[in-house]
N, C-alpha and C positions, 0 to 999 in steps of 0.2 A: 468570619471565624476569628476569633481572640488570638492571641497570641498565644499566651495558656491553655488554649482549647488543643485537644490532642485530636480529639475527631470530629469535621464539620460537620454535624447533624443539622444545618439549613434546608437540608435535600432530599431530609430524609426519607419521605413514603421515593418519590421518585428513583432514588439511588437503589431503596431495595429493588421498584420490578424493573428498574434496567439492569440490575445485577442479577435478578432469578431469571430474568428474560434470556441474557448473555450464555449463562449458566446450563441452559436450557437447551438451545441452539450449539454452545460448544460439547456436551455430552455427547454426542455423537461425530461428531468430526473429533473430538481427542480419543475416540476407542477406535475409529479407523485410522487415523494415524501412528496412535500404537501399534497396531496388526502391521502397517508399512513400511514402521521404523525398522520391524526384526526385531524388538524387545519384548512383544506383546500388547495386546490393550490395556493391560495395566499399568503401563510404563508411559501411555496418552495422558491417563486420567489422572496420574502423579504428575507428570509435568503442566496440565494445565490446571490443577489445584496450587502448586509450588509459585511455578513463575507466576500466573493470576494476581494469587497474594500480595507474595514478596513485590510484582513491579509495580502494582497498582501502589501499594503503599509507600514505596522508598520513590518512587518513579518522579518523572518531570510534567507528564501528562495527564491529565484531573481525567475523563472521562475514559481511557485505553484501556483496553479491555488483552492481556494480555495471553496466551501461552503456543501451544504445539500449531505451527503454519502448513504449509505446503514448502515452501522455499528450504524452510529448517528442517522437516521431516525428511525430503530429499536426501540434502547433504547427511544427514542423522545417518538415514537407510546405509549409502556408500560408507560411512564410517564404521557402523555397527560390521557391515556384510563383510570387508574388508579384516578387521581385525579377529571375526570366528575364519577365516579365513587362513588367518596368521596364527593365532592358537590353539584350534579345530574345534571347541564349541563355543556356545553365549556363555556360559560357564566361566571356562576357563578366561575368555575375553574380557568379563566383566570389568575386572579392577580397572584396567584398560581404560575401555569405554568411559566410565563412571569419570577416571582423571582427565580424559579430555572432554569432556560437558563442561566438569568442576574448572578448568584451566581457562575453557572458551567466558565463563560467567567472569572469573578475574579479570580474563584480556578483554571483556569491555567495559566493567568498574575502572579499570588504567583508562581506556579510549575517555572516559568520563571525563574523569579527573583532570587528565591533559587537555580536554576541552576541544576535542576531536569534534565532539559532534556537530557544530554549529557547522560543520562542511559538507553537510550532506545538502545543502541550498544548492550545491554549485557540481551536482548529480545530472547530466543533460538527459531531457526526457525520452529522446531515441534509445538512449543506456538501460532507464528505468522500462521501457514497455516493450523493448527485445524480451530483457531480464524476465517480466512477469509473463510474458507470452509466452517462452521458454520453459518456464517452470511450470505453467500449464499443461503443456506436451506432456511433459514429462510426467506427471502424475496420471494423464488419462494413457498413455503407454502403458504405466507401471499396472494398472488396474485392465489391462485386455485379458490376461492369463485368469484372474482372480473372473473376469467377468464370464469368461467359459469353460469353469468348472475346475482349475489346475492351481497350483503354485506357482508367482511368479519368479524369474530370476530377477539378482538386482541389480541387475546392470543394462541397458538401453539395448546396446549393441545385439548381447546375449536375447535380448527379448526378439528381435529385429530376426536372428538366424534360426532363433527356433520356434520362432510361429507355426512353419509349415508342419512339424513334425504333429503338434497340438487340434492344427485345423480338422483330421479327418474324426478327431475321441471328442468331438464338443458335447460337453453335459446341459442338454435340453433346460434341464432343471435349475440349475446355476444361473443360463441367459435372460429364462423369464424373472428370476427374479431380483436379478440387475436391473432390468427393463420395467417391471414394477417400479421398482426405487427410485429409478429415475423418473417414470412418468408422475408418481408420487409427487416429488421434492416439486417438477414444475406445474403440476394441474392441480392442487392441494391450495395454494394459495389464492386459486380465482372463486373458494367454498370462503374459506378465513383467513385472516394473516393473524388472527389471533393466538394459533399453536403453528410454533417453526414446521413446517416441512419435514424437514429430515427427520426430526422427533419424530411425527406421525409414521413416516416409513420404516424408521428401524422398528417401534414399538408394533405396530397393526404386522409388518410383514415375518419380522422375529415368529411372534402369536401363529400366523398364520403355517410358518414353516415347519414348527413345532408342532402344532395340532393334526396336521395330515401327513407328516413325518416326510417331510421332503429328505432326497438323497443330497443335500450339500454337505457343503465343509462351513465347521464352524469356529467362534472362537475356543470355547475349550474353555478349562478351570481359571480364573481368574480370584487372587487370593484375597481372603476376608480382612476387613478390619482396617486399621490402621495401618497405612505404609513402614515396615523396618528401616531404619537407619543403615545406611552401606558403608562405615566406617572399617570395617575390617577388610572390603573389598579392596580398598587404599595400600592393604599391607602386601596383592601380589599382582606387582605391576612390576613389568620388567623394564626397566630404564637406561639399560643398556645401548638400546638406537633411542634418545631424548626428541630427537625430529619426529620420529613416528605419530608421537604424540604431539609436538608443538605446533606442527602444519597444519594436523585436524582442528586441532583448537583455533587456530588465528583463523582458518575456512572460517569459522562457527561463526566468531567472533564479530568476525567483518560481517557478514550476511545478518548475522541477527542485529547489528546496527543498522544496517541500510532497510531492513524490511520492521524494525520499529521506527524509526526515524519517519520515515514515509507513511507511516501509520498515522505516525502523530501531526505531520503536516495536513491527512486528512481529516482529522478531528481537530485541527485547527480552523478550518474551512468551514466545516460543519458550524463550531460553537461560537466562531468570533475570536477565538484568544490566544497565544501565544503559549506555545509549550516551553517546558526549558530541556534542550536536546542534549545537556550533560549530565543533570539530573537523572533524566532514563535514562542513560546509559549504565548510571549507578543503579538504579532498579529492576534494569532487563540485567544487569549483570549478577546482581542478588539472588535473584527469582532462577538464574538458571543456576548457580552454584547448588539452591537450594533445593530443586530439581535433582543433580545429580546426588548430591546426599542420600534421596529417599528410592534411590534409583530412579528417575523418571527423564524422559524425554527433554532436548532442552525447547526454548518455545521464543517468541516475539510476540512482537504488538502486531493484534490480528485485527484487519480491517474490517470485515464482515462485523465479527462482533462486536467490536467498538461502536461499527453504526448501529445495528440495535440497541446496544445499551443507551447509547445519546438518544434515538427518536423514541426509545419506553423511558425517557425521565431521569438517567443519568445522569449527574452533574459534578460530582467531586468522585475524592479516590476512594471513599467508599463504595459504590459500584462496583469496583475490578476487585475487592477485599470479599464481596457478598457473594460475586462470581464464583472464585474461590471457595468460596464455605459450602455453596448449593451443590457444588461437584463434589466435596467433601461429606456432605450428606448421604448423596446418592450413592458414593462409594462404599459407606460403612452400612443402608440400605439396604439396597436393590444389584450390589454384587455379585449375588447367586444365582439373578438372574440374567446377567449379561451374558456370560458363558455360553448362553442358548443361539445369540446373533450372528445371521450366519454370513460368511465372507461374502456373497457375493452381493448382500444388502449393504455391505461397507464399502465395496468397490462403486456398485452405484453410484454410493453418495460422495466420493473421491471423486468418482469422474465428472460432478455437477460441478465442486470446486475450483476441477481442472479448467471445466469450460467457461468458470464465473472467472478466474485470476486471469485469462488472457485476455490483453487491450485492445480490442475490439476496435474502438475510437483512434490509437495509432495506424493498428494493419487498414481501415476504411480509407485514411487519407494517407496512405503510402507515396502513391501514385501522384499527390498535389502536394505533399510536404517538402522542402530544398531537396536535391539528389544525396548530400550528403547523408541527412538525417537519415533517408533511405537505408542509405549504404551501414550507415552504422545500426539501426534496429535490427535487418534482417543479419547482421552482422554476430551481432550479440545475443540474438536468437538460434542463428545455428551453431554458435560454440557451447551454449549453457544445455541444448538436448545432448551433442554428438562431445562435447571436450569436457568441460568443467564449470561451476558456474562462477568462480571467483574470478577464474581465468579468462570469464567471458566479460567481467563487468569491467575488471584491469585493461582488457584489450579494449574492451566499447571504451575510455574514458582517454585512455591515449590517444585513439583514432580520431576521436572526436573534438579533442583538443588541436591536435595536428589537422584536421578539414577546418575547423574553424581559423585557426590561426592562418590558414594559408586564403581562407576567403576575406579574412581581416587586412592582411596583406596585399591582396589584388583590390583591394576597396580605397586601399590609402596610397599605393601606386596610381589610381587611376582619377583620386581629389588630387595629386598632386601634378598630375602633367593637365589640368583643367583648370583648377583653381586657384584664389591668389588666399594668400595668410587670413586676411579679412576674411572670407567667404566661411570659413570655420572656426572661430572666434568663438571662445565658450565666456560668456555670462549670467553673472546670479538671476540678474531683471534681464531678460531681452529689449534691447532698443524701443521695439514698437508698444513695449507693454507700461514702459513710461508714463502717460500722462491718461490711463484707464482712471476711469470714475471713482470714486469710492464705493457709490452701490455697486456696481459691477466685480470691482475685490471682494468685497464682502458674501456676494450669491454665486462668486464663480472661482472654479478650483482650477488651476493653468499647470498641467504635467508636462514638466518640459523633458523633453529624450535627445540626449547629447550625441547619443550613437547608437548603435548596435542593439539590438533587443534581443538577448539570446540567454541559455539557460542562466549564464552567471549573477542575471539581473533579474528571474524571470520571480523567484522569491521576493528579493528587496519593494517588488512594482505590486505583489498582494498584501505586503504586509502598509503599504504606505493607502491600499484600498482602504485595509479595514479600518487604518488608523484617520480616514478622511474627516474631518470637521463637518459642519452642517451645512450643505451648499445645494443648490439647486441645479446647476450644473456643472461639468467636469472637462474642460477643455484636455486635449492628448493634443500638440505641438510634436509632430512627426518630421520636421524638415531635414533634422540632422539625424534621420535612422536611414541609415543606405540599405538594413539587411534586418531579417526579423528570423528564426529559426523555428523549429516545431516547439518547445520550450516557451520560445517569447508569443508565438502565435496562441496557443492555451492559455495563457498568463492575461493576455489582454481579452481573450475571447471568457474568459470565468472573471476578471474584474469588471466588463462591460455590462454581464450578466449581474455579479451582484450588482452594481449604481442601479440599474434598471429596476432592481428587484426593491431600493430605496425609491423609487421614483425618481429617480435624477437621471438629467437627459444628457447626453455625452455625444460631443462634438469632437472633429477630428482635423488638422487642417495641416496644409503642403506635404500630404502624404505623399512618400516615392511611390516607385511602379515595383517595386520588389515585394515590398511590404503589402502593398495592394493588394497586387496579385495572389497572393499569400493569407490575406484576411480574404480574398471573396473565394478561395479556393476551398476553403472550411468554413465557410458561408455566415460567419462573421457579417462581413458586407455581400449583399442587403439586408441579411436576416435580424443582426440584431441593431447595426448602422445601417439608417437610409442613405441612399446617393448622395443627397441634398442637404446632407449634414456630413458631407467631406467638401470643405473649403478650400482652392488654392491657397491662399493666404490669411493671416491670423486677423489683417483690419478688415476684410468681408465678412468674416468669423463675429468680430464684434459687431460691426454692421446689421447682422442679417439678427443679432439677442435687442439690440437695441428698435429695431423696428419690430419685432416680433415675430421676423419671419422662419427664424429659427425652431419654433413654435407647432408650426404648420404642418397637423398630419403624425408629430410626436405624441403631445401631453398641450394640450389646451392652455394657453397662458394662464389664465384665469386661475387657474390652477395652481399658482407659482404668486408667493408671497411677495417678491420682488416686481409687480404688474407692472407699478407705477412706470418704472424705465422703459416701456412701450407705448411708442405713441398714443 
């Protein structure tokens, strides 16, 4: 694209159907998020029209697919519930509500600007998959009442005490067609994956509940046309306690950094390329201002949908723009008939959410990951269901710095009553990598690791993956890592995987017994590293490329443009 070009159209068939695709798949998770939030489902399909737009467009990440999450809907919910609470309806609460959306969308245009977001690299991943497994709970909790027949309350606790009461009145009619919904969304896709799931359930089970007059609960009136502007809601807000409102907002604020942030590191993954993590902060902060103007929900960078938009042909930020429009469509559309969908087809599909957002791949290797990281997932996981979730990611990110520093510390007390100055010696070339061949430089990539492999590096070590030159194989120089963490352990287990996925063959060599035990624990070694490409030392390492024996059972030399250098 030019510089004068205001919109890449390179992409263009593609950007539209990963954005009608996007579009399509978010209609129905932004009308049950609305019903969640306590605004209504009108207040979904505003904010993921608003933020869509706005972040796709002003935003840092080309293919992010932006609006209403499960994480932000959460916090949404308690704020919303909270403040009809303090002024006794959504009426009266409004003005309220609407200035802290409006406030949270500024406080991360600021994060932007101050250039906060490049620090989301150094987020430990015990923090992030408490956090996301957390917020799982908590949505399929929120959705037990809606799933048998009732209203839920919105608070955890409240759900928790009065279950019993609800148990003996279960609405027959409500469970089965929760249980449709669900079996819909997962057996739906083994027919096509060519129409989303969910779509097919809201729309066939909607049809279906309507025609033979099921007794549920439904959404109810949903208003036509164009969204109103909330300008005048501005004029009655009580400002007299300014906290009320600024703590909701910095909640918002924080959370919807951290859960697009992490969006976009996964669509960095995906596409090969570098987001700029202040830029969306200016666009996720736009998108929500612009959201609460029209009253609407505020929203993030939603992962689910980003990956569909990228594998249906999304490429730039038109996508998340087209997103945007296609709900904008439907709105001005087929709004007369949403009104018909009934809760417990939205609770379904909340609680597939619920069980898609929890880290499956953390909780599996609980048990084999350092005790620490343990301690702090399940950590961070039972503050963000039973306390708060800011308060749970503040607490995971102290603790975790405090375990780490104290294992940092027992690591450097224990090179120091063992070994001499020398034995720890950091240089640019290593000693023994002196007098390598030239072919050998040239077809071989040497990652040297001075220490520690843990979250704060665990970014720096993918981004220097993708940036690899064209090499045939990738030496990893492990002698000076005494300790690897769940962060560093994923970090080399997803770098390993792409080299491999280039065909490049990756060697390992004076790996410790920490670290070891740590890759074959999540089965790293052997699974993606044979045995017999973990060397004591770095001169058998070269020895075994040079004879070819390195070879053996990997990838065929013959294979490898560089033969000659085998005997």
């Amino acid at each position: 694209m030019s510089k004068n070009q205001l919109i890449d159209t390179s992409n263009l068939r593609g950007d539209f159907f990963g954005g009608v695709t996007a579009g399509v798949v978010a209609l129905p998770l932004a009308l049950a998020f609305g019903v969640q939030s306590g605004m209504g489902a009108i207040a979904g399909i505003y904010g993921a029209i608003a933020v869509g737009i706005f972040a796709a467009w002003f935003g840092g990440t080309s293919t992010q697919i932006s609006g209403p999450t499960g994480p932000m809907t959460v916090v949404s919910a308690v704020v919303i519930a909270t403040e009809i609470e303090l002024h006794g309806s959504l009426d009266a609460a409004l003005g309220t509500i609407i200035a802290i959306f409006f406030l949270a969308g500024a406080l991360q245009i600021l994060l932007g600007v101050l250039k906060i977001g490049q620090y989301i690299r150094y987020m430990p991943y015990p923090v992030v998959s408490g956090f996301m497994s957390g917020i799982g709970v908590i949505i399929i909790v929120l959705q037990i009442f809606p799933f048998l027949g009732h209203s839920s309350p919105k608070k955890i606790l409240d759900i928790f005490s009065e279950l019993p009461n609800v148990l003996p009145d279960i609405k027959i009619e409500s469970v089965l067609l929760a249980l449709a919904t669900i079996a819909t969304i997962y057996l739906f896709p083994k027919i096509t994956k060519l129409i989303p799931s969910a779509l097919v359930a809201l729309v066939v089970l909607t049809g279906i509940s309507t025609l033979i007059g099921l007794d549920v609960a439904i959404i109810g009136n949903i208003p036509d046309g164009l969204p109103a502007l909330q300008f005048e809601s501005f004029m009655h807000i009580d400002y007299s306690e300014p906290m009320l409102i600024i703590i909701p907002a910095i909640t918002l604020a924080a959370l919807g950094t951290i859960d697009s942030l992490l969006t976009s590191i996964v669509a960095d993954n995906m596409t090969k390329t570098q987001h700029n993590s202040n830029k969306e902060l200016i666009g996720q902060g736009l998108g929500n201002m612009a959201a609460a103007v029209i009253g609407g929900i505020p929203g993030a960078g939603a992962t689910m949908r980003t990956v569909v938009n990228i594998n249906s042909g999304g490429k730039t930020r038109l996508s998340g723009v087209i997103h945007g429009l296609a709900l904008l469509l439907v709105l001005v559309g087929a709004g007369a008939y949403a009104k018909l969908i009934p809760l417990p087809v939205l609770a379904g599909i909340l609680i597939t959410v619920g069980i898609g957002i929890i880290d499956y791949k953390g909780l599996k290797h609980i048990a084999h990951v350092p005790k620490t990281d343990a301690v702090v997932m399940l950590a961070v996981l039972i503050m963000t269901v039973f306390v708060d979730l800011l308060q749970a990611v503040a607490v995971g990110m102290v603790l975790a710095s405090v375990l780490f520093m104290k294992k940092m510390s027992d690591i450097a007390e224990d090179k120091s009553s063992t070994g001499s100055v020398d034995d720890f010696a950091t240089e640019v070339v290593w000693m023994d990598e002196t007098n390598l061949s030239d072919d050998i430089r040239h077809k071989v990539f040497i990652q040297h690791f001075d220490g520690p492999i843990f979250f704060g590096f665990a970014s720096k070590f993918q981004e220097m993956t993708r940036a690899l030159p064209e090499v045939d194989v990738v030496i990893l120089r492990m002698k000076k890592v005494p300790y690897i963490d769940q962060s560093g352990m994923y970090a080399i287990e997803d770098a390993v995987m792409a080299l491999q996925e280039k065909k490049i063959l990756v060697l390992i060599t004076a790996i410790q017994e920490q670290p070891k035990d740590m890759l074959r624990q999540i089965g790293v070694i052997p699974g993606l590293i044979a045995e017999e490409h973990l060397y004591k030392d770095f001169m058998q390492c070269v020895k075994a490329l040079e004879t070819g024996e390195a070879f053996k059972g990997e990838i065929k030399k013959d294979d490898f443009s560089w033969k000659f250098l085998v005997g």
